[in-house]
mmCIF file of the C-alpha atoms, coordinates in Angstrom:
data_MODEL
# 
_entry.id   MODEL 
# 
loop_
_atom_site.group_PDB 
_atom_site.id 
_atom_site.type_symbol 
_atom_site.label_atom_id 
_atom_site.label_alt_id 
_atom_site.label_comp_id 
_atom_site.label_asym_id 
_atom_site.label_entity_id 
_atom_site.label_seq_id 
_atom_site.pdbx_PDB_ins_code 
_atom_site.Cartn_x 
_atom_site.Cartn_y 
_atom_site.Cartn_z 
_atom_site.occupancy 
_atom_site.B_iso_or_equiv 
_atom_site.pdbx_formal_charge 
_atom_site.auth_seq_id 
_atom_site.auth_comp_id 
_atom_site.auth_asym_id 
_atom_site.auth_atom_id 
_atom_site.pdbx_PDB_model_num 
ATOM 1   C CA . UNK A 1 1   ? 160.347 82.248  215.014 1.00 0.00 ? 1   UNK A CA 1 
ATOM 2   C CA . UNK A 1 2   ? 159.319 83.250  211.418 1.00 0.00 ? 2   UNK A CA 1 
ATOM 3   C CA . UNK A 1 3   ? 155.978 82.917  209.978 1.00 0.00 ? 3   UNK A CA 1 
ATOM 4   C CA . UNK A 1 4   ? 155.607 80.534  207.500 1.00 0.00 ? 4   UNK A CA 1 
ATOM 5   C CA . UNK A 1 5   ? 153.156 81.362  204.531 1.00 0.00 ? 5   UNK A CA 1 
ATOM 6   C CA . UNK A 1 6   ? 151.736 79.507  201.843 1.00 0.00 ? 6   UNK A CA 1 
ATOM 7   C CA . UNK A 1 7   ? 152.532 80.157  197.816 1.00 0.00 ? 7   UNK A CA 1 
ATOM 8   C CA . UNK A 1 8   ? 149.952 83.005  196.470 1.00 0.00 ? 8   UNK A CA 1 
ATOM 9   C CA . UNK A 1 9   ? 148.422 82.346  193.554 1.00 0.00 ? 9   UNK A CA 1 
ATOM 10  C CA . UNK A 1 10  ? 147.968 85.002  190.892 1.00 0.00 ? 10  UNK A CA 1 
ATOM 11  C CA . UNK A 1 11  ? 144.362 85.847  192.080 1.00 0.00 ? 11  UNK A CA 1 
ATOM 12  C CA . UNK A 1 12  ? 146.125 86.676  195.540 1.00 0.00 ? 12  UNK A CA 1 
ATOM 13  C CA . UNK A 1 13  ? 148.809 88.297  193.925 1.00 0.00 ? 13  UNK A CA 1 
ATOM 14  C CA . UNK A 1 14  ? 146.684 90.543  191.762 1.00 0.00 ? 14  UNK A CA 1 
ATOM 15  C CA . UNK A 1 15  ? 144.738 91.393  194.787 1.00 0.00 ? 15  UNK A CA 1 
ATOM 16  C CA . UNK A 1 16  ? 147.494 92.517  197.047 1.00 0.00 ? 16  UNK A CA 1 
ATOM 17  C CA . UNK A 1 17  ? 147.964 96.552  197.260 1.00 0.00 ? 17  UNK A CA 1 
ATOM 18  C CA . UNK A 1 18  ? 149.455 98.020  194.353 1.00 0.00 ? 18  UNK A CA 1 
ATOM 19  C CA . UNK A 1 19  ? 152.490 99.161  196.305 1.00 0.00 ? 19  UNK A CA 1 
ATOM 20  C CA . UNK A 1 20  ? 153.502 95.966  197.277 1.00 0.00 ? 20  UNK A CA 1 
ATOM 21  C CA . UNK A 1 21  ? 153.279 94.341  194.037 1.00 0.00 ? 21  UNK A CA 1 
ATOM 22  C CA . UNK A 1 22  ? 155.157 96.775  192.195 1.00 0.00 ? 22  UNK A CA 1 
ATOM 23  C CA . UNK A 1 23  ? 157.572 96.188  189.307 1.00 0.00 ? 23  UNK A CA 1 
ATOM 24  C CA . UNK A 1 24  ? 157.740 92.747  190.440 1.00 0.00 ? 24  UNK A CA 1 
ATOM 25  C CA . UNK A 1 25  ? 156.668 88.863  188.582 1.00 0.00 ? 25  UNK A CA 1 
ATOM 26  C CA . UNK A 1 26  ? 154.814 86.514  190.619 1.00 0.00 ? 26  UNK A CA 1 
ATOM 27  C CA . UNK A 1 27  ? 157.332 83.184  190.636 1.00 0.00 ? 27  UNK A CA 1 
ATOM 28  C CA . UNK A 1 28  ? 156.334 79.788  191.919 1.00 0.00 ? 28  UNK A CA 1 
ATOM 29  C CA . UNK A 1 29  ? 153.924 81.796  194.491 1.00 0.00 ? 29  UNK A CA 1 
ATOM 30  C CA . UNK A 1 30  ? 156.313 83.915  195.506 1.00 0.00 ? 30  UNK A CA 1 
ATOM 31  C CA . UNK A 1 31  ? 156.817 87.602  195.121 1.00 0.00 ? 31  UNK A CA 1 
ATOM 32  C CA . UNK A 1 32  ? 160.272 88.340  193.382 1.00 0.00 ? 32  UNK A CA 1 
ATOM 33  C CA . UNK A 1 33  ? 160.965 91.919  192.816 1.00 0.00 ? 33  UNK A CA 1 
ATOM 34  C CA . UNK A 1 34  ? 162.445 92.691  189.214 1.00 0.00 ? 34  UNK A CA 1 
ATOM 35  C CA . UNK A 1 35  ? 165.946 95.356  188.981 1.00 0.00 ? 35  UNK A CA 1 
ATOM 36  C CA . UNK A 1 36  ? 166.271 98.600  187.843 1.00 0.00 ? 36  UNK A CA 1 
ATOM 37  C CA . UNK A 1 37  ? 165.944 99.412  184.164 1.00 0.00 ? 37  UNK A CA 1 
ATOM 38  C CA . UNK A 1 38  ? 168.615 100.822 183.485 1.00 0.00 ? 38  UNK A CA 1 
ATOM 39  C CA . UNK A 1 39  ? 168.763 103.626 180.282 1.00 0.00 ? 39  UNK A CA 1 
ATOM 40  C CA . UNK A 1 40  ? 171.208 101.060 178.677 1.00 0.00 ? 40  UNK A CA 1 
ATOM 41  C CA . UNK A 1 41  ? 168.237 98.201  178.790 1.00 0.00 ? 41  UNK A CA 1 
ATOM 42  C CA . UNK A 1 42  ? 165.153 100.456 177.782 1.00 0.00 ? 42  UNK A CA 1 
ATOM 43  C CA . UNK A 1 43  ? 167.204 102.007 175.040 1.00 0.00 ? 43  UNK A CA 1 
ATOM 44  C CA . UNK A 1 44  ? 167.420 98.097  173.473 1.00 0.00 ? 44  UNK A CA 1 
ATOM 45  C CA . UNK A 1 45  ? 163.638 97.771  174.947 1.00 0.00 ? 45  UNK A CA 1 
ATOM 46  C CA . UNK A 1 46  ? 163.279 100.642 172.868 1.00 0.00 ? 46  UNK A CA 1 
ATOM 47  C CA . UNK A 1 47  ? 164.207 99.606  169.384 1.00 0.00 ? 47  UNK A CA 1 
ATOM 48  C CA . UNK A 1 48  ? 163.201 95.959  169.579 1.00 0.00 ? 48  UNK A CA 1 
ATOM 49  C CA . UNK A 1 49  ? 159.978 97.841  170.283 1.00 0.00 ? 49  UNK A CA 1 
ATOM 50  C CA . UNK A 1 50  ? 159.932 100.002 167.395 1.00 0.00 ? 50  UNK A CA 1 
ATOM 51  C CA . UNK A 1 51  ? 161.454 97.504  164.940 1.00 0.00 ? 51  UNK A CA 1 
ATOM 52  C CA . UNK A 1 52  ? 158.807 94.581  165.877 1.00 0.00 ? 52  UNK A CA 1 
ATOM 53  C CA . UNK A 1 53  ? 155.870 97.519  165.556 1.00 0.00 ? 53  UNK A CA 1 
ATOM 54  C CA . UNK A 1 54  ? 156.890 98.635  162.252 1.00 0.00 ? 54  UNK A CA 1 
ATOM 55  C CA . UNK A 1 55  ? 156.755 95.581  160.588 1.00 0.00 ? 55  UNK A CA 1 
ATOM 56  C CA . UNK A 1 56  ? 153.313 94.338  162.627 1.00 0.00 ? 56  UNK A CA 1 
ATOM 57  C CA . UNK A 1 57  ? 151.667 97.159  162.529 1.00 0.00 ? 57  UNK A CA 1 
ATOM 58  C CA . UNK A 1 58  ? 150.828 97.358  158.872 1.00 0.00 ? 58  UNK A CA 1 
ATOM 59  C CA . UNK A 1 59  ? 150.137 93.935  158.056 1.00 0.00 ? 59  UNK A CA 1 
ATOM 60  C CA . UNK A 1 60  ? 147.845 93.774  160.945 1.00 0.00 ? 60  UNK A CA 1 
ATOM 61  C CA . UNK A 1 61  ? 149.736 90.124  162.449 1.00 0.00 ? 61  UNK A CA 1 
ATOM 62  C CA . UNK A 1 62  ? 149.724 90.891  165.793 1.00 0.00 ? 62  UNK A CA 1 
ATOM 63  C CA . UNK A 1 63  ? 150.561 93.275  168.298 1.00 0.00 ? 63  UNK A CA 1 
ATOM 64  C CA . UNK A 1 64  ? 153.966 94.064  170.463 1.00 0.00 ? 64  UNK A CA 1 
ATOM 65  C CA . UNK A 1 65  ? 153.936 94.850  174.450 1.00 0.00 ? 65  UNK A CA 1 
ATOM 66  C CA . UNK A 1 66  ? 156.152 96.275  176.399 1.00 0.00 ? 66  UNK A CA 1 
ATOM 67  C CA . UNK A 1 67  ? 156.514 94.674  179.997 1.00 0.00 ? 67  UNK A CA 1 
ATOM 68  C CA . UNK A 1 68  ? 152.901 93.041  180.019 1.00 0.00 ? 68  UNK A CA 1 
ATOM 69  C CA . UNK A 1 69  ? 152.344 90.351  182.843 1.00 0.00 ? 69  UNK A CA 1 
ATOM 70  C CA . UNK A 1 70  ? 151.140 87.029  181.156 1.00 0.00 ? 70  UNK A CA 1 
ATOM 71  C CA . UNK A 1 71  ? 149.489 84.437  183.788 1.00 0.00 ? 71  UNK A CA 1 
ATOM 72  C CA . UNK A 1 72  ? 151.846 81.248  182.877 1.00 0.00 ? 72  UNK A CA 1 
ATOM 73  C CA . UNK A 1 73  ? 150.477 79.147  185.713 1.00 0.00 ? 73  UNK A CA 1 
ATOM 74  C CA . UNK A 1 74  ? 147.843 79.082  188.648 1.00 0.00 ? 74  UNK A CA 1 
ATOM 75  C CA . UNK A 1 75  ? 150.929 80.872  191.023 1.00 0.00 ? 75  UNK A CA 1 
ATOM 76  C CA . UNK A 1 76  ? 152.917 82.019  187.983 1.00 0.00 ? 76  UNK A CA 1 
ATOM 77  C CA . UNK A 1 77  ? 152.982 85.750  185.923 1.00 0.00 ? 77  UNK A CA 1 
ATOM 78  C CA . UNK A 1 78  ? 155.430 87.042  184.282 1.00 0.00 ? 78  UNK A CA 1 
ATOM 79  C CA . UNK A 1 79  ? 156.830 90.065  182.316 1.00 0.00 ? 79  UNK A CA 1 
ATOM 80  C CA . UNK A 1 80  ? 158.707 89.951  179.497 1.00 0.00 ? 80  UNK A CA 1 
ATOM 81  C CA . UNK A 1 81  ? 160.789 93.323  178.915 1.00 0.00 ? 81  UNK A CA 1 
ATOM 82  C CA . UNK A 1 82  ? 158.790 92.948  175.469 1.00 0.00 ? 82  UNK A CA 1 
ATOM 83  C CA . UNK A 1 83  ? 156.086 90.770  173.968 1.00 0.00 ? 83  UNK A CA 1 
ATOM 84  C CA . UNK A 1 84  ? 154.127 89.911  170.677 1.00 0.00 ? 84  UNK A CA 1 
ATOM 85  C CA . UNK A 1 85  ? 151.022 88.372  170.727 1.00 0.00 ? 85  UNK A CA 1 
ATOM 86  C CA . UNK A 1 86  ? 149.410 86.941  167.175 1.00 0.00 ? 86  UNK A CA 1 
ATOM 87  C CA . UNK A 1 87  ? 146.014 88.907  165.936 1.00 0.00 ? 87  UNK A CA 1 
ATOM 88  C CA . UNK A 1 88  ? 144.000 86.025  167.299 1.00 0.00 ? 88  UNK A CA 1 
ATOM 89  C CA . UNK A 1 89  ? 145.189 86.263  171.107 1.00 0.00 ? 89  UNK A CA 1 
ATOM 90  C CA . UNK A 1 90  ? 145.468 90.389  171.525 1.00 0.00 ? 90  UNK A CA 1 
ATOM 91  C CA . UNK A 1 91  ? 141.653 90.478  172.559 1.00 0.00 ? 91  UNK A CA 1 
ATOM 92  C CA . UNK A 1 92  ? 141.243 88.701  175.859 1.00 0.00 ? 92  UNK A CA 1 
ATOM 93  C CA . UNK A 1 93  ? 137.793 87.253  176.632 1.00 0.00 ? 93  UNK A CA 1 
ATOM 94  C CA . UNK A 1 94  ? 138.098 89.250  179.658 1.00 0.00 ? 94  UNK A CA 1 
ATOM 95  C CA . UNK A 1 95  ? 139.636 92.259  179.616 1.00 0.00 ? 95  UNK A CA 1 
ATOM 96  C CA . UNK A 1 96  ? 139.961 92.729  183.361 1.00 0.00 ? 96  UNK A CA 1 
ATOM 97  C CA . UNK A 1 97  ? 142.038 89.702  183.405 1.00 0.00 ? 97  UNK A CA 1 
ATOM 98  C CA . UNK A 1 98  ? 146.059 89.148  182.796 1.00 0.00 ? 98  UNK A CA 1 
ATOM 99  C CA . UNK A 1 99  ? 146.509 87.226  179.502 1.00 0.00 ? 99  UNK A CA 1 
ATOM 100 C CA . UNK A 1 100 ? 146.017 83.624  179.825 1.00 0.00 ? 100 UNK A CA 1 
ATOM 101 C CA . UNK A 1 101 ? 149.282 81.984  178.932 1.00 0.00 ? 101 UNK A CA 1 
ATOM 102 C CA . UNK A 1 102 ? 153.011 83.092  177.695 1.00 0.00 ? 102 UNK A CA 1 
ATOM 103 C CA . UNK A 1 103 ? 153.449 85.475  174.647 1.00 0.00 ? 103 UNK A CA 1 
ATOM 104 C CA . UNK A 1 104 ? 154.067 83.928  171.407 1.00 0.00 ? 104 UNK A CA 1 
ATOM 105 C CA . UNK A 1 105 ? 157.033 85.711  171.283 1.00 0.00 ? 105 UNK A CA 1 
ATOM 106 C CA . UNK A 1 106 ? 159.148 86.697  175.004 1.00 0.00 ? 106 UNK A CA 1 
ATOM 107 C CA . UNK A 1 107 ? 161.752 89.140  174.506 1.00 0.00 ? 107 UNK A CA 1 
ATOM 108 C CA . UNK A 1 108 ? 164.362 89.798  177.936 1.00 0.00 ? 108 UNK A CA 1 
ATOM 109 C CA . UNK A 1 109 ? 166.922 92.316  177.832 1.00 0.00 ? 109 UNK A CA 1 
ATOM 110 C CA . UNK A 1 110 ? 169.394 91.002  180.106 1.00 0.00 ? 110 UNK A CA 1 
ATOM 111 C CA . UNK A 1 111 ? 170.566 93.485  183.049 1.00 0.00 ? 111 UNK A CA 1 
ATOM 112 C CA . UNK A 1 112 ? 170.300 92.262  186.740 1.00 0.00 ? 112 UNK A CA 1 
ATOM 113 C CA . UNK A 1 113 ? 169.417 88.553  186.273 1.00 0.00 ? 113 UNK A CA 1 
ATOM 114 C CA . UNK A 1 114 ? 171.411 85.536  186.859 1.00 0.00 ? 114 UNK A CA 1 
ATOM 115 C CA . UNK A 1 115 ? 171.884 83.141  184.504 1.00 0.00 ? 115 UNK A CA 1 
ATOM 116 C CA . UNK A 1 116 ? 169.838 80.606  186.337 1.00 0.00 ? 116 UNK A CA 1 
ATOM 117 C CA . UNK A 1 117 ? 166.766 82.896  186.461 1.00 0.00 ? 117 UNK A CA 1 
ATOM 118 C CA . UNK A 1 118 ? 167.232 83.826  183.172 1.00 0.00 ? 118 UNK A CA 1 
ATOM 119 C CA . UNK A 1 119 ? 167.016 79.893  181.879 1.00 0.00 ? 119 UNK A CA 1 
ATOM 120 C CA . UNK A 1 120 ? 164.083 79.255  184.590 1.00 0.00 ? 120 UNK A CA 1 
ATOM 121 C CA . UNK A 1 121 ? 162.056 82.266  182.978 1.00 0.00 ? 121 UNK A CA 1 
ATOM 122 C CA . UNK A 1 122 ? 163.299 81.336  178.971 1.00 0.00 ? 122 UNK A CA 1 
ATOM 123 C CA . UNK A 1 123 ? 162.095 77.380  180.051 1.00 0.00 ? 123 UNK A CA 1 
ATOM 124 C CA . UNK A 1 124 ? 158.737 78.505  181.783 1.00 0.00 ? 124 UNK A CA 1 
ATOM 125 C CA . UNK A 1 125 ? 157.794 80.914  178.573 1.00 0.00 ? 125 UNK A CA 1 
ATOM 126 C CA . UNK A 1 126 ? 158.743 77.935  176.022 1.00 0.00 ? 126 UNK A CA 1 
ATOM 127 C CA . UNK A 1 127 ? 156.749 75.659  178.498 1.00 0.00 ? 127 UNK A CA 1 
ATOM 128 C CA . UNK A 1 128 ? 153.549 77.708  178.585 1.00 0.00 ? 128 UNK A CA 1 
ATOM 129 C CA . UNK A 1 129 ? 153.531 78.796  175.066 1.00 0.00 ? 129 UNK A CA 1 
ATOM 130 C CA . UNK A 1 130 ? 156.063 81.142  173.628 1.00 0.00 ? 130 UNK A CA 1 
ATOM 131 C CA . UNK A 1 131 ? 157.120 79.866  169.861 1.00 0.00 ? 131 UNK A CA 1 
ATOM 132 C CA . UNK A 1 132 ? 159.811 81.942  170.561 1.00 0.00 ? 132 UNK A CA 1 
ATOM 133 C CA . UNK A 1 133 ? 162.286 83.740  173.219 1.00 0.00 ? 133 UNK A CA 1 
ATOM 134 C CA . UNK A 1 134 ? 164.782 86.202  172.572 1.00 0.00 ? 134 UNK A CA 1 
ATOM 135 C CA . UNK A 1 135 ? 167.161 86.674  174.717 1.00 0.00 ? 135 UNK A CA 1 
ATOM 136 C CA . UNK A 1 136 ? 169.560 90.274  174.355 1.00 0.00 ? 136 UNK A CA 1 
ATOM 137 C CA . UNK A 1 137 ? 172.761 90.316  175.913 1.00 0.00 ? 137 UNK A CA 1 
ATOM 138 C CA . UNK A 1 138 ? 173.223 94.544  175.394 1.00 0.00 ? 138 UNK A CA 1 
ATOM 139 C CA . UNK A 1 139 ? 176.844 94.744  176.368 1.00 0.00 ? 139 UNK A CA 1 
ATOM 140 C CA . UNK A 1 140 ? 178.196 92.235  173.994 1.00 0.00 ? 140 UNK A CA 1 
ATOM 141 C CA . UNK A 1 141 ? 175.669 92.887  171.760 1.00 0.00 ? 141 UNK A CA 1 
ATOM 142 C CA . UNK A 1 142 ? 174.099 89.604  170.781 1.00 0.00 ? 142 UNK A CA 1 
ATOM 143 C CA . UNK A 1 143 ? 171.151 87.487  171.205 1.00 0.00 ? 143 UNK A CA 1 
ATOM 144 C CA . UNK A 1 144 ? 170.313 84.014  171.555 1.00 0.00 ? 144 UNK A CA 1 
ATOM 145 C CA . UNK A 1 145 ? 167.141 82.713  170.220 1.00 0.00 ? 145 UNK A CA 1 
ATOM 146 C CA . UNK A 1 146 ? 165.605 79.948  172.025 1.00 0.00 ? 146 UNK A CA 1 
ATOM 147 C CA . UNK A 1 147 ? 162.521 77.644  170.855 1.00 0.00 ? 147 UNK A CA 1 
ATOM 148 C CA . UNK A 1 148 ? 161.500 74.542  171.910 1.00 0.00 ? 148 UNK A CA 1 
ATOM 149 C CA . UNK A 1 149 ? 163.536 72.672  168.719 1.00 0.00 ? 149 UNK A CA 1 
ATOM 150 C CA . UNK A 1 150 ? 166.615 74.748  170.158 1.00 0.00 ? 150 UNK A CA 1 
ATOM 151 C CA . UNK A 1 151 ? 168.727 77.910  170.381 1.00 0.00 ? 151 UNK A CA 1 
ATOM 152 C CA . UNK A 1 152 ? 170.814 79.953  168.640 1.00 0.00 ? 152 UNK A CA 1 
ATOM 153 C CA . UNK A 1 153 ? 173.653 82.758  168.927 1.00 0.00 ? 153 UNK A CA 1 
ATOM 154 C CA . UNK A 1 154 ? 173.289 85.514  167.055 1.00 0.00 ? 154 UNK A CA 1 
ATOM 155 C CA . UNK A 1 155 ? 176.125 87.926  166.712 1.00 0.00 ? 155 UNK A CA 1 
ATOM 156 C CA . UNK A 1 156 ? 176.003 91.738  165.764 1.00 0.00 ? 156 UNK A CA 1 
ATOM 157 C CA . UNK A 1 157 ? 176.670 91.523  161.800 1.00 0.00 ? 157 UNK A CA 1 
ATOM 158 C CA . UNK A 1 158 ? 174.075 88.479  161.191 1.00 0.00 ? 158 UNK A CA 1 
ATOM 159 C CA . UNK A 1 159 ? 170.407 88.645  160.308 1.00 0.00 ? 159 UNK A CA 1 
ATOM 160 C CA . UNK A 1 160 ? 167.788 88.138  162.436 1.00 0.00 ? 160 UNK A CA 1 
ATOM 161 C CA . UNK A 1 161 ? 164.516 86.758  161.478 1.00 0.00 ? 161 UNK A CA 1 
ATOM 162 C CA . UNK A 1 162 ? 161.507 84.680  162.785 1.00 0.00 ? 162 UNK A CA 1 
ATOM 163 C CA . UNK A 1 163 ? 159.978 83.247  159.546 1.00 0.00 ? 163 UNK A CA 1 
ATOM 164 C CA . UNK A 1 164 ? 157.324 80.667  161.609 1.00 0.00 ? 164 UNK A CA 1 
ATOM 165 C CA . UNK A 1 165 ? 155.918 83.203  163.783 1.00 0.00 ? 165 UNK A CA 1 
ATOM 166 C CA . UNK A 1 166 ? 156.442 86.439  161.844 1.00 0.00 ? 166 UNK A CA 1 
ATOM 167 C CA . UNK A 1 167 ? 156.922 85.575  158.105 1.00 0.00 ? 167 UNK A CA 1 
ATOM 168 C CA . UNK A 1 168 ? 159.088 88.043  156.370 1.00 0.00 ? 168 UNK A CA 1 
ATOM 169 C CA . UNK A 1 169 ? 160.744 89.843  159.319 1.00 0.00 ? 169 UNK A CA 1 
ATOM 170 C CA . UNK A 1 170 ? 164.034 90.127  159.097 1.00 0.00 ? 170 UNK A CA 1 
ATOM 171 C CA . UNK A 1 171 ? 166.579 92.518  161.171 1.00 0.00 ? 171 UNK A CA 1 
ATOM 172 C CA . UNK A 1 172 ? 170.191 93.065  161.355 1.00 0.00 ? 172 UNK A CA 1 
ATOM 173 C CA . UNK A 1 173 ? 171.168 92.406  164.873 1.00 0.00 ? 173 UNK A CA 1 
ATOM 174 C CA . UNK A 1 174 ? 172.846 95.401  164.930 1.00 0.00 ? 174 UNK A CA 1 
ATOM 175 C CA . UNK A 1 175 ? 170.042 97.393  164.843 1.00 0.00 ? 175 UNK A CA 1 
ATOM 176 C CA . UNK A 1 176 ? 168.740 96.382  168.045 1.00 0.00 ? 176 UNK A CA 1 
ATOM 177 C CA . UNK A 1 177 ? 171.923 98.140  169.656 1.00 0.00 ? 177 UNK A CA 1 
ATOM 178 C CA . UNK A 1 178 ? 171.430 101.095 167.453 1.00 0.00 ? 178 UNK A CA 1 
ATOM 179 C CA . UNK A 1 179 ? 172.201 104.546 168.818 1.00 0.00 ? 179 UNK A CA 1 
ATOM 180 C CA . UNK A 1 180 ? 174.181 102.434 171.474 1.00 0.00 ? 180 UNK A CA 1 
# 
């Protein structure tokens, strides 16, 4: 006979030795380990990274993570591969606490997850309070942008650009694959 345990909440998540919670999101209360990053994925972590933080960083909008948890519900956290939070949200009231909500902007570089978790974690961050979620598909090299008005396919030789959320940024798609 198996036990049968409850759903943890993030508290009891966050609690839990380091060793069994990591690299992995907490989902629905339950623990759900995340896959290996492969160099193919961090390389595109890499220059979403760099591109968002070159055109933040000056103007002083916000500022970019890279696989931050985000509390999205009482037994929910998540980690985006990348993340931008607006000026206004990057100081937590506590700052021994996960950030309260989704990112204003989700980024996930696809690699071991299947479709279904991938819409279940683009409909939770869009839920909770992303404007935005990007979705990067490295080996064909496009992205789909999601918000809650809809989604979008972007291909390689089109422009990418968030003009709500971060006025004035704008991208070729291409050179999110760069050095690819």
């Amino acid at each position: 006979m198996s036990a049968i345990t409850a759903p943890l909440t993030v508290e009891q998540f966050l609690k839990l030795p380091e060793k069994e919670t990591f690299r992995c999101e907490l989902v629905n209360g339950e623990i759900v380990a995340m896959g290996n990053a492969w160099s193919l994925h961090e390389l595109v972590k890499s220059n979403i990274n760099q591109l968002l933080v070159l055109f933040a960083a000056p103007i002083g909008i916000g500022r970019v993570f890279s696989e931050t948890m985000y509390q999205l519900r009482p037994s929910e956290a998540r980690i985006p591969d990348v993340s931008f939070l607006l000026a206004h949200r990057v100081k937590p009231e506590d700052p021994h606490q996960l950030y309260q909500g989704a990112p204003d902007l989700a980024i996930e570089v696809v690699s071991s997850e299947t479709a279904s978790e991938l819409e279940q974690k683009v409909n939770r961050y869009l839920e909770t309070g992303s404007r935005t979620v990007w979705v990067v598909y490295p080996e064909s090299r496009t992205v789909w942008i999601h918000r809650a008005t809809g989604s979008q396919h972007l291909k390689e030789d089109q422009g990418l650009e968030e003009p709500d959320l971060l006025p004035g940024f704008r991208v070729a798609v291409s050179q999110i694959f760069e050095g690819i």
